[in-house]
C-alpha positions in Angstrom: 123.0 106.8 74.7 124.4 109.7 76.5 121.8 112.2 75.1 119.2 109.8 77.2 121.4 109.9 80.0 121.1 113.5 80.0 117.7 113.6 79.2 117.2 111.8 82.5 119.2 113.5 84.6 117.6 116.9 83.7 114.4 115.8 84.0 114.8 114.2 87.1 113.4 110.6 85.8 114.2 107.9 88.3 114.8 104.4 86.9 112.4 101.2 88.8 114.6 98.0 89.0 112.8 94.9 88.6 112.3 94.4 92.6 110.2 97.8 92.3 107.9 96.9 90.2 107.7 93.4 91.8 106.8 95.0 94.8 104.6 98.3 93.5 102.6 95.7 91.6 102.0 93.0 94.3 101.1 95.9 96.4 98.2 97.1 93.5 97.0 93.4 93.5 96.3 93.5 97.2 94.8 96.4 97.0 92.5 95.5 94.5 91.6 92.5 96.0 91.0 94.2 99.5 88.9 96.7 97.8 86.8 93.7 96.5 86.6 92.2 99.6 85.3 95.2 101.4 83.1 95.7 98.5 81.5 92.2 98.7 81.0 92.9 102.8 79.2 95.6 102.0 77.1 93.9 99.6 75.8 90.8 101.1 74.5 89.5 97.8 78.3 88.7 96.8 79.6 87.9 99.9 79.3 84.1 99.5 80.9 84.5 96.1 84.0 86.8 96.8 86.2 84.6 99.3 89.7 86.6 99.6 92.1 84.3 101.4 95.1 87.0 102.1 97.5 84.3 102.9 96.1 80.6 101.6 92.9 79.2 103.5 93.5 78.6 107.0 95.0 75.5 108.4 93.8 74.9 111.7 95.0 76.8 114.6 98.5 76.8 113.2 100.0 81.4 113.2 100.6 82.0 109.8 103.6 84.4 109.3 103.4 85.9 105.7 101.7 88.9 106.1 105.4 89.3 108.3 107.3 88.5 104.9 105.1 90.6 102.7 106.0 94.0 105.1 109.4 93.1 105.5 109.9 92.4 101.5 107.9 95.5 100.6 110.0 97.6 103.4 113.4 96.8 101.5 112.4 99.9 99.0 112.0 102.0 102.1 110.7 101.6 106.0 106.6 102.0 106.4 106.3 101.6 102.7 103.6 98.7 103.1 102.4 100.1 105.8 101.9 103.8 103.8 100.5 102.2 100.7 98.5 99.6 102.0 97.6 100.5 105.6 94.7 102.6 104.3 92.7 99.4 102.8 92.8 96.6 106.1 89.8 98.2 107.6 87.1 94.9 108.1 90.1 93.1 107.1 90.1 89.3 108.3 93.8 89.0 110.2 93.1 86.4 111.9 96.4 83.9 113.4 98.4 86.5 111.7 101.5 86.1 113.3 102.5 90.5 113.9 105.3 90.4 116.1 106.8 93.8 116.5 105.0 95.2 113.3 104.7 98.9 113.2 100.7 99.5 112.0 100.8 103.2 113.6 98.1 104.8 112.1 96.8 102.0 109.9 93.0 101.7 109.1 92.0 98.7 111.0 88.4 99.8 111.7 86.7 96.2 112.0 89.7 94.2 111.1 89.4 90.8 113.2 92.9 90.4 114.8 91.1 87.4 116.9 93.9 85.0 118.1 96.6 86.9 115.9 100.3 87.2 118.0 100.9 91.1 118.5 103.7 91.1 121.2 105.3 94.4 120.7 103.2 95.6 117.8 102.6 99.4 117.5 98.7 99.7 117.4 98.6 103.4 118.3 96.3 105.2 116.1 94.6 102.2 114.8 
């Protein structure tokens, strides 16, 4: 056991905890799914067969607030990471009643995203 300790600590191997890899490979899932998404826009023959609900269908006009959870869980491994991981992928990305209170997306691709009747009081937008 100590010759792996050692191991580790001169070859400068970091150990993920459980809440890492949680949150590396939720944030791999979205991306894939994004991904997908984009593709299917960009293909009109799948678009009526790829339907990517980010946060459950829609119910009515009601905000919906867990794109706000998934940033703030995904920032507990460090500030911006959702934003520096993800960010690049929300271009054409359907936000809309996403509820973005003081969300930092400096800098994130939302080229097309529809932010249509989506709360962003004190978001950062700058370089979007």
């Amino acid at each position: 056991m100590k010759s792996l300790q050692n191991h580790r600590q001169h070859n400068n191997f970091k150990t993920l905890g459980q809440l890492q890899v949680d949150i590396y490979a939720g944030l791999n899932v979205m991306i894939l799914l994004l991904e997908l998404q984009r593709y299917a826009q960009e293909n009109h023959v799948f678009l009526e067969y790829i339907i990517f609900y980010r946060y459950g269908q829609p119910q009515g006009d009601s905000l919906r607030s867990d794109l706000l959870k998934i940033f703030n869980y995904c920032n507990c491994l460090q500030e911006d990471s959702f934003k520096s991981i993800v960010g690049q992928f929300f271009s054409a990305t359907h936000l809309r009643a996403t509820y973005l209170f003081q969300e930092d997306l400096s800098h994130t691709n939302l080229r097309q995203a529809d932010l249509s009747h989506s709360y962003l009081l004190q978001t950062n937008l700058s370089g979007a």
